[in-house]
C-alpha positions in Angstrom: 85.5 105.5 129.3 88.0 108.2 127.8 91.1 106.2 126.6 93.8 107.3 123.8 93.8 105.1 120.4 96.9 105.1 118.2 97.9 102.8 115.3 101.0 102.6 113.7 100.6 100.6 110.6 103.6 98.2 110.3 106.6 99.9 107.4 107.6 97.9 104.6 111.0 99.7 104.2 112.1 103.2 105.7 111.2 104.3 102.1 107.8 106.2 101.2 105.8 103.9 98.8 102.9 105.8 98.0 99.6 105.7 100.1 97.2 108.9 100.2 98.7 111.9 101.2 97.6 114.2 104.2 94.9 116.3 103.3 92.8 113.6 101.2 93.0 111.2 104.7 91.7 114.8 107.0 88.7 115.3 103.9 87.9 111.8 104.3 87.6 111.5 107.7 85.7 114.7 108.2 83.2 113.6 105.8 82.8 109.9 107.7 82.5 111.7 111.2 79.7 114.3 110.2 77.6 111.7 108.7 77.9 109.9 112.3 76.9 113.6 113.8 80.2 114.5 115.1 81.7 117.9 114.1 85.3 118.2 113.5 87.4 121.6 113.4 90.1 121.5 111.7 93.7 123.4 113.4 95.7 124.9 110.6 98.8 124.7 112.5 100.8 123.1 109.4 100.2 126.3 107.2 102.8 127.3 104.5 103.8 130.9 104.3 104.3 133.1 101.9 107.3 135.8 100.7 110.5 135.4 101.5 113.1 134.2 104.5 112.3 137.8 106.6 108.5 137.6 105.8 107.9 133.7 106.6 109.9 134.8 110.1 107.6 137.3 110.8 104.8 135.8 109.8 105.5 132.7 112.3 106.1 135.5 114.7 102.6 137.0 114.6 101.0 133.4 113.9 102.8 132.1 117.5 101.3 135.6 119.3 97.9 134.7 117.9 98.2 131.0 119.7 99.8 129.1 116.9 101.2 125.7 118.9 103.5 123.7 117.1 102.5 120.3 117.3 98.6 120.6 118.0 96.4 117.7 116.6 95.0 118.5 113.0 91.0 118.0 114.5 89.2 118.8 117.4 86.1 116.6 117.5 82.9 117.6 118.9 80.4 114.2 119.6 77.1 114.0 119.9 76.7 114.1 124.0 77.9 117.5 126.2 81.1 117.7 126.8 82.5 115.1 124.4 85.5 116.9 123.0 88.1 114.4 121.8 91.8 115.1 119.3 93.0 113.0 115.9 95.6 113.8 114.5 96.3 113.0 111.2 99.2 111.6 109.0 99.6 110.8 105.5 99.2 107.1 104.7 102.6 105.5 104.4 105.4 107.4 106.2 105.4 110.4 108.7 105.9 109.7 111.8 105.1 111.9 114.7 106.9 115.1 116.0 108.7 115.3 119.2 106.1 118.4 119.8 103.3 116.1 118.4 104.4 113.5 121.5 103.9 115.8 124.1 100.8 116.8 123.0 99.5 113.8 122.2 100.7 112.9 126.1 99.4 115.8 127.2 95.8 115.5 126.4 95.6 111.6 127.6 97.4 112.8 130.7 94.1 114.9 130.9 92.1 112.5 129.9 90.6 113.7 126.9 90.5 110.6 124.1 92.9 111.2 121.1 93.9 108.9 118.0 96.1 109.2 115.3 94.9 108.4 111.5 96.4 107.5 107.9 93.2 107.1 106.6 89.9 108.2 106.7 88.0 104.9 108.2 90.2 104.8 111.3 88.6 108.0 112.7 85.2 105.9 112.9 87.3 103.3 114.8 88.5 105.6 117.2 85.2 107.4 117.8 84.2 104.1 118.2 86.7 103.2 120.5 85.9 106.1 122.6 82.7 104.6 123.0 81.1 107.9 120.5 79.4 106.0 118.6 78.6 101.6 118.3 
């Protein structure tokens, strides 16, 4: 069965305490799903650009021509079985809430029924593959 996991760990204040940032949580998690066999592909839609105000515009330009979709999840997981293609995407540990664009996609891809999760650290992608009935 295909069904979308989320968690939203509880706030102690509207303050950032700490907790791992992004990329550390994305490395993690990687690592924990290919030692389970599952592949995940990483979408670098959060890229920084370079130069100045003119350049970073025309950069984003050429990036959104090339299929650049704000809001995409950060992984596209590949399981073990044909056709089992599910979405995580991934937030820092404390703080950082989803995008309005990061919403709709997220609503999106249940809507068609493909499993996605959301993450603030690395041993939740393991329950969500899990979850999704990837792995027991």
């Amino acid at each position: 069965m295909t069904r979308a996991w989320y968690i939203q760990p509880a706030r102690k204040s509207g303050k950032r305490t700490g907790g791992m940032a992004e990329r550390p949580v994305q490395r993690g998690a990687i690592r924990l799903l290919a030692m389970q066999g599952i592949e995940a592909v990483h979408v670098p839609n959060g890229t920084h650009l370079a130069g100045d105000r003119l350049a970073r515009i025309k950069q984003m330009a050429a990036l959104r021509a090339d299929g650049l979709r704000p809001g995409f999840p950060d992984l596209i997981l590949f399981g073990k079985q044909p056709l089992q293609i599910g979405f995580i995407e991934v937030k820092r540990e404390v703080g950082n809430e989803l995008s309005e664009d990061q919403e709709d996609w997220r609503d999106d891809l249940i809507e068609r029924r493909f499993p996605w999760a959301m993450i603030r650290q690395p041993e939740e992608a393991l329950v969500a593959v899990r979850e999704w009935g990837w792995i027991k």
